[in-house]
LODO-399606 format. One record per residue (C-alpha): x, y, z. Coordinates in pm, 1 decimal. Layout:
        c1        c2        c3
         X         Y         Z
...
END
This chain:
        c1        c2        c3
    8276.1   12950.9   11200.6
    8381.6   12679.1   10910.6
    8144.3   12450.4   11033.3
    7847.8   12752.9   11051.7
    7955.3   12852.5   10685.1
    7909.0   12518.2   10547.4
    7612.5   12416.4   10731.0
    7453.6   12801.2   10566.6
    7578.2   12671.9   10204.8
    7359.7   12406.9   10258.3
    7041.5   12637.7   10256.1
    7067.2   12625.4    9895.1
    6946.7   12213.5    9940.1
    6743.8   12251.1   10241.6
    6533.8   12561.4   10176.1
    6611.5   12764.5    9892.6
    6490.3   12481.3    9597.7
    6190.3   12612.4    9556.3
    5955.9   12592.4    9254.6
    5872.5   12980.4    9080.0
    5564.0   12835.9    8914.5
    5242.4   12719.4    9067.5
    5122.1   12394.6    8972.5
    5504.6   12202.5    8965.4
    5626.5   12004.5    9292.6
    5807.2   12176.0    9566.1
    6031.5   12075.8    9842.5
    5936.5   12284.3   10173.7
    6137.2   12208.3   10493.1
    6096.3   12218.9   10870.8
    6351.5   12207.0   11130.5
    6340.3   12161.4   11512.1
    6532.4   12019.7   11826.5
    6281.7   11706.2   11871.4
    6348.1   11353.1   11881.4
    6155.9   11252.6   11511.1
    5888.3   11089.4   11732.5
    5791.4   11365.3   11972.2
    5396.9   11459.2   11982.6
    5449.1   11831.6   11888.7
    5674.5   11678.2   11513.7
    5375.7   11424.1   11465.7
    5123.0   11663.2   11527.5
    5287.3   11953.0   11321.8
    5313.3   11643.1   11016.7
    5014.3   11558.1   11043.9
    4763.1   11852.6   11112.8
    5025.8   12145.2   10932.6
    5216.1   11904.7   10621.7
    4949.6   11723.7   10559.2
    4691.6   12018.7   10565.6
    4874.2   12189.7   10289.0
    4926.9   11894.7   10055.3
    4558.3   11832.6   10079.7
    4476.8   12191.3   10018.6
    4716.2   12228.2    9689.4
    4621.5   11850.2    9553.5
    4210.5   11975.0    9589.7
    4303.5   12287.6    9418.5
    4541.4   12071.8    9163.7
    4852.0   12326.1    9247.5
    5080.0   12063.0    9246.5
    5274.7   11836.8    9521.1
    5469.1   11874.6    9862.7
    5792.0   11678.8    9947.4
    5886.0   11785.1   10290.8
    6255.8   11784.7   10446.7
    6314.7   11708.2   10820.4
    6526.0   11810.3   11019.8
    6502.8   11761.1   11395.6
    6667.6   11605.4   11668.9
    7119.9   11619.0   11627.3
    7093.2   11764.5   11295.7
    7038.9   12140.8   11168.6
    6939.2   12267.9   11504.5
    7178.3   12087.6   11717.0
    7472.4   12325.4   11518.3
    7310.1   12655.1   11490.1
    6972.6   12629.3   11690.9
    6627.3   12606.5   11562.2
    6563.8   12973.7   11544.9
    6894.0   13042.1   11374.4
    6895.6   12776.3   11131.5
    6547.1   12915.3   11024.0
    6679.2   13256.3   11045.8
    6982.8   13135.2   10822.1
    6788.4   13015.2   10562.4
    6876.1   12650.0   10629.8
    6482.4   12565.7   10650.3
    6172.7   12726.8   10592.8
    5959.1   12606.5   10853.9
    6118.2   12608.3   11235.2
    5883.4   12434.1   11549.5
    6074.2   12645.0   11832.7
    6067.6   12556.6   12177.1
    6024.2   12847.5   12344.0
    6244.1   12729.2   12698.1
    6536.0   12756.7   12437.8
    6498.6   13122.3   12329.6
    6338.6   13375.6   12632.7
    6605.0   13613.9   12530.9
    6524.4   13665.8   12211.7
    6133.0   13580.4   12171.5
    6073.9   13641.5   12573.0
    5727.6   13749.9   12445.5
    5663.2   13387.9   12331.9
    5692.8   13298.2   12653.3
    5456.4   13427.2   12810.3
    5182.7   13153.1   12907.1
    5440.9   13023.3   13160.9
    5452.6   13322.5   13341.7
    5055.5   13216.7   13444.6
    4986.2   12878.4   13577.3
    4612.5   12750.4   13692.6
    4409.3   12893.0   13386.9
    4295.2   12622.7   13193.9
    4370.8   12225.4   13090.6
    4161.1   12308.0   12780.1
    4455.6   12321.0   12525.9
    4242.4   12454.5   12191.2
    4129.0   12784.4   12438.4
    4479.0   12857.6   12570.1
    4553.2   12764.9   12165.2
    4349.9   13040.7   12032.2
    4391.0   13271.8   12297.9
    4762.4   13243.3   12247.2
    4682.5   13303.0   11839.2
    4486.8   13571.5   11919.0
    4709.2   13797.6   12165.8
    4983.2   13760.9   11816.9
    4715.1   13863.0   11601.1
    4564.4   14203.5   11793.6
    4870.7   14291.3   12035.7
    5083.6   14508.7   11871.2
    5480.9   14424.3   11874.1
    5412.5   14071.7   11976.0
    5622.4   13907.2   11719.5
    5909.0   14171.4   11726.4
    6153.1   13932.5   11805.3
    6062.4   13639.4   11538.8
    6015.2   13968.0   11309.7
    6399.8   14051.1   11408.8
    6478.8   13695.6   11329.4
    6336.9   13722.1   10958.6
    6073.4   13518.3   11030.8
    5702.3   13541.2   11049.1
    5502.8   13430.8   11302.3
    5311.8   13131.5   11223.9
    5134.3   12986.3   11540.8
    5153.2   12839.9   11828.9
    5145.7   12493.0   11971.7
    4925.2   12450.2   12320.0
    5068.2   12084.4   12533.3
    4845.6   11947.9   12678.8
    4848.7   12008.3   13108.6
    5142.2   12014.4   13349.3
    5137.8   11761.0   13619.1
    5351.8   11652.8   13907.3
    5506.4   11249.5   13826.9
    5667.4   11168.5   14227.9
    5786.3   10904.3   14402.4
    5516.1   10972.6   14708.0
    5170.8   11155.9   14701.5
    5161.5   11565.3   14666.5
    4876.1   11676.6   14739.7
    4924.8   12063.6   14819.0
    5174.1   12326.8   14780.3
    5314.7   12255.6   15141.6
    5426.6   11913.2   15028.1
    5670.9   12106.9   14785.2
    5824.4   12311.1   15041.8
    6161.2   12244.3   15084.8
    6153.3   11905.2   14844.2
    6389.7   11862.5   14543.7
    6138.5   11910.9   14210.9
    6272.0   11878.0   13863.2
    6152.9   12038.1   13554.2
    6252.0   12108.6   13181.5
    6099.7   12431.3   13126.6
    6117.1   12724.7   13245.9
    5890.9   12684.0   13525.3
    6106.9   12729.2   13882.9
    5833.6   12968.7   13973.4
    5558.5   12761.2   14020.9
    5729.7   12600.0   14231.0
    6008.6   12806.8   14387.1
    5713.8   13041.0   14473.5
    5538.2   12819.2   14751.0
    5913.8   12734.0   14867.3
    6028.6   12434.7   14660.5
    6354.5   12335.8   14549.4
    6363.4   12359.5   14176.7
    6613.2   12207.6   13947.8
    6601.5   12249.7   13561.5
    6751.5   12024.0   13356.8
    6719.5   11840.0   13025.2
    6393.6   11611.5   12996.2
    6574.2   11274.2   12981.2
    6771.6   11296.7   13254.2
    6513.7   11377.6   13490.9
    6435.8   10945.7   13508.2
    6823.0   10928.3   13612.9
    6765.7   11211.2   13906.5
    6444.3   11069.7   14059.5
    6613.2   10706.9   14064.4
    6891.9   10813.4   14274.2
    6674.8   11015.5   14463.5
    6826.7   11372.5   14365.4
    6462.4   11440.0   14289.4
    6132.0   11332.7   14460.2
    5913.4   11480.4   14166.1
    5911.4   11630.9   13814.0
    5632.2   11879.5   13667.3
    5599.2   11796.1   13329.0
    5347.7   11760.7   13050.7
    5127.2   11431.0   13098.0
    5237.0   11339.2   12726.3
    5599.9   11387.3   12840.9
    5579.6   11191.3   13166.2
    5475.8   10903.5   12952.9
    5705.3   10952.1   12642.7
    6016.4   10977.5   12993.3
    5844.1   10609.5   13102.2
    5922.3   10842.2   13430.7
    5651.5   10524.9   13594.5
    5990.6   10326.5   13655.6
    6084.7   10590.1   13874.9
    5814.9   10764.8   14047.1
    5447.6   10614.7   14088.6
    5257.5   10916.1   14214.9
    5087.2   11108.7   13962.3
    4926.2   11436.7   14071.7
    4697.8   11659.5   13844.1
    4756.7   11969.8   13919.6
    4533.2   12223.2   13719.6
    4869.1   12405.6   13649.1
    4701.8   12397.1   13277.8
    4795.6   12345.5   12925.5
    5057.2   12606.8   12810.1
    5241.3   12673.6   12469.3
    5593.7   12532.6   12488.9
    5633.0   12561.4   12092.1
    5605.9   12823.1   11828.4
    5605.3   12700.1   11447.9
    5756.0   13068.8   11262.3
    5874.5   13060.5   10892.3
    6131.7   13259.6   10727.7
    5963.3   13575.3   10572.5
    6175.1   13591.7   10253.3
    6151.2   13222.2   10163.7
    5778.6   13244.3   10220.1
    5762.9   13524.4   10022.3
    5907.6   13360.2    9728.0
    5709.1   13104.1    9745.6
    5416.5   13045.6    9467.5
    5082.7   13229.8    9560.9
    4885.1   12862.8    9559.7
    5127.9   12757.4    9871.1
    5108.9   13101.5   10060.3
    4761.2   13081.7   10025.8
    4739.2   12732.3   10118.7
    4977.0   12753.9   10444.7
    4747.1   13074.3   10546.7
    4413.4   12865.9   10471.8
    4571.3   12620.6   10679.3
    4700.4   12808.2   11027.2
    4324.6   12838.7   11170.8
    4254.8   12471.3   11163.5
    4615.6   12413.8   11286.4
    4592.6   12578.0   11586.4
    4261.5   12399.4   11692.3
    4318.4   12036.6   11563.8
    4688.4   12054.8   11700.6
    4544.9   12188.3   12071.1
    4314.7   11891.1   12030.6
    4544.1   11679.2   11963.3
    4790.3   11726.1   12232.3
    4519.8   11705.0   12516.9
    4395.9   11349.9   12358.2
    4742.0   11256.2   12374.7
    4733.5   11362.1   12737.7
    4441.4   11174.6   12861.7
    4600.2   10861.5   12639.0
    4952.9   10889.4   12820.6
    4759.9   10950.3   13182.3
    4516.8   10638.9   13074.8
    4874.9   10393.8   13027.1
    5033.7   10547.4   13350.3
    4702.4   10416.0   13550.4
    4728.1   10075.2   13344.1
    5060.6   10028.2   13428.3
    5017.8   10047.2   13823.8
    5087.1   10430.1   13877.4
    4824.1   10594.4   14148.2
    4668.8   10888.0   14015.7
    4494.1   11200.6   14216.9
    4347.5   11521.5   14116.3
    4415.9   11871.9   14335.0
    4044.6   11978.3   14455.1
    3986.8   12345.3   14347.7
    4076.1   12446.6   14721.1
    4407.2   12351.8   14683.3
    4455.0   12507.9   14342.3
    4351.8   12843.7   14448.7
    4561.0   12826.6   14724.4
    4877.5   12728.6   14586.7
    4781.8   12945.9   14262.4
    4718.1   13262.1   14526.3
    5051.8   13189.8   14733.9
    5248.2   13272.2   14401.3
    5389.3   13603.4   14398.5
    5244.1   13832.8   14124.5
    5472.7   13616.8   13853.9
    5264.1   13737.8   13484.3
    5294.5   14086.5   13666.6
    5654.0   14078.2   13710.3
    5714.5   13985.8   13346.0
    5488.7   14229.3   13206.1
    5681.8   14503.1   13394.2
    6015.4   14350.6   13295.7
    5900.3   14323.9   12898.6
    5770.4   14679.8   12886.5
    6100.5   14823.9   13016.3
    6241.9   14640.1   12744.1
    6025.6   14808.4   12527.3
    5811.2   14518.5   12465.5
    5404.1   14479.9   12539.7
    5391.6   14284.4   12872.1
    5129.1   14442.0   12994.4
    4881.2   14453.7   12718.4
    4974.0   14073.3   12618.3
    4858.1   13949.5   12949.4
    4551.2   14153.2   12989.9
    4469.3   14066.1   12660.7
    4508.4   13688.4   12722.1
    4345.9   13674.0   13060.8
    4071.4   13874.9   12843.8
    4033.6   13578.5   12646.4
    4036.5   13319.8   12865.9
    3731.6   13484.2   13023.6
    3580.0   13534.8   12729.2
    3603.5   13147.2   12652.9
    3467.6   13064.1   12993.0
    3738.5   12992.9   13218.7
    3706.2   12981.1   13569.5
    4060.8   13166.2   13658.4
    4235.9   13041.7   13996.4
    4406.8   13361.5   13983.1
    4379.9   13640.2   13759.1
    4731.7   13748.2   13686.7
    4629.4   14080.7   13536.0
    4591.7   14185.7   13878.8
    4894.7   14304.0   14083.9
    4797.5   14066.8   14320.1
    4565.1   13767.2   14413.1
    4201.5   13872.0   14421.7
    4042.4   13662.8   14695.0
    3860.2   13433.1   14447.6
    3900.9   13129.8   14668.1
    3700.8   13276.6   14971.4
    3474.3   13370.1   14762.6
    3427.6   13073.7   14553.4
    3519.2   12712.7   14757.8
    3406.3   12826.6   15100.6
    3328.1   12474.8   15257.9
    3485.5   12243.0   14993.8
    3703.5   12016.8   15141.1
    4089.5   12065.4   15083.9
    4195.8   11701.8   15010.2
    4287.7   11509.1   14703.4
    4046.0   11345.0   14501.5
    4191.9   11011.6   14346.5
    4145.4   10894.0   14028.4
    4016.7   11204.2   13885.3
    3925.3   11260.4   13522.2
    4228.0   11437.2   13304.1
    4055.2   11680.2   13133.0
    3755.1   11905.1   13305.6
    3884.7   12248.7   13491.2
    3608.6   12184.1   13764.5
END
């Protein structure tokens, strides 16, 4: 409690110094749980910091000096929520693996694999089931915070020390993860272990683990290569691990030239960060093929398959998160909605209570092998 009390006094530094007048500098601050290097803090500098210092230097309303705080400081004390929720920082980037208690509806694109690689669709989808679902951002709302938006990876992908090339060669094998993903893989009969990202290297070595699904950017940032030299795309798709939120009273405060500018700057954000994340995706699958690793690509067969063989998993949540009061139901609709909308070819659609039959219908004669050396970033 000493230790929470002090760190809180320090909001006073961290957040609170804010300027009342337009036109003089401010110090804003964002705080997270990443290492200083991660894609989703360089992104978030670059497309979010930057955006708004460019916006208030073009309309001459002064200049930004940002704080950060990420990796063993703020958040390894208090959290990334809390210390935003505390006042400690403005700005928090929160992963959402760390809070599906209280944001579980932040979670949500996890509970539906196989919809798109695209990572500015499931972006603005994402952004727009916050903006037109009502009681979406309850529990960032409960946290005095606003939501801001959220940040789309780039695809999941299986890293493993020999070739997977369906669901069956899952079953019964050790797979590791980070997030909260056990059911894509627990649902065709895997063994899943979660644990924390840089120890999965560590597991596959002594052979704990045969694979890992992770985010091609994160299988690179791991160098998981000196472990495990197959690398599978899977089609599980780009998701949204991260939500950037701000504290609604500090915001508030805040001159009207930097509210404006922040909410000028959101739309772009969501796009250019999305964008981002999937170049840095095709860059970190380009080095893994460089440096010796053998790369295939599930054919669509195999995707509908192993995306039918899941139970009903968005349809579970939904039912869970509208006992709770929440809107499961309309949140997913809504997003699969979207994702139709923008074109996407669903494996499943997990609006339905169950799998519709879509790969009878739609890959009747392709052949169900692996393709190698497959491009990163087409759904087809």
């Amino acid at each position: 409690m000493l230790a929470r009390n002090a760190l809180t006094a320090l909001a006073v530094v961290l957040a609170t110094t804010v300027s009342s007048h337009a036109g003089e500098d401010v110090r804003l601050s964002v705080v997270s749980a990443l290492p200083k290097k991660h894609h989703a803090v360089e992104i978030f500098r670059t497309r979010f910091q930057d955006a708004i210092a460019a916006r208030l230097a073009k309309a001459e309303a002064g200049e930004i000096a940002w704080d950060e705080h990420h990796e063993r400081t703020l958040a390894h004390f208090v959290g990334t929520l809390e210390a935003v929720e505390d006042e400690l920082a403005l700005f928090g980037i929160v992963a959402v693996k760390h809070e599906v208690k209280r944001l579980p509806m932040q979670h949500m694109t996890f509970r539906m694999p196989f919809t798109t690689e695209e990572c500015a669709v499931v972006a603005n989808a994402y952004r727009h089931v916050h903006e037109t679902v009502a009681g979406m951002s309850a529990g960032i709302e409960k946290a005095r915070q606003s939501f801001v938006a959220g940040m789309a990876s780039d695809g999941y992908n299986i890293i493993a020390v020999h070739k997977i090339s369906n669901a069956g060669e899952v079953r019964g094998r050790a797979i590791g993860m980070s997030d909260r993903i056990e059911c894509w893989i627990g649902g065709v009969d895997g063994q899943t272990l979660r644990l924390p990202a840089d120890t999965i290297g560590a597991r596959l070595e002594d052979g704990s683990l045969v694979a890992a699904v992770l985010p091609t950017t994160e299988i690179g940032r791991l160098a998981l290569k000196l472990q495990a030299d197959h690398y599978t795309r899977t089609g599980f798709g780009a998701q949204v691990p991260f939500v950037v939120t701000v504290n609604t009273r500090l915001f508030e405060a805040l001159p009207e030239a930097i509210r404006a500018a922040v909410h000028d700057a959101v739309p772009g954000f969501v796009t250019e960060a999305a964008n981002d994340y999937c170049a840095a995706g095709e860059a970190a699958l380009e080095a893994l093929r460089s440096q010796g690793v053998r790369t295939a690509k599930l054919l669509k067969s195999r995707r509908f398959q192993w995306a039918e063989a899941l139970p009903p998993l968005a349809q579970q949540w939904a039912k869970a998160q509208d006992e709770a009061g929440n809107p499961g139901t309309d949140a997913v609709a809504t997003y699969m909605k979207q994702l139709r909308e923008a074109g996407v070819t669903l494996a499943r659609d997990w609006s339905a209570a169950s799998a519709t039959g879509q790969l009878e219908r739609e890959v009747i004669g392709e052949e169900a092998a692996v393709e190698p050396h497959a491009a990163h970033g087409a759904d087809g």
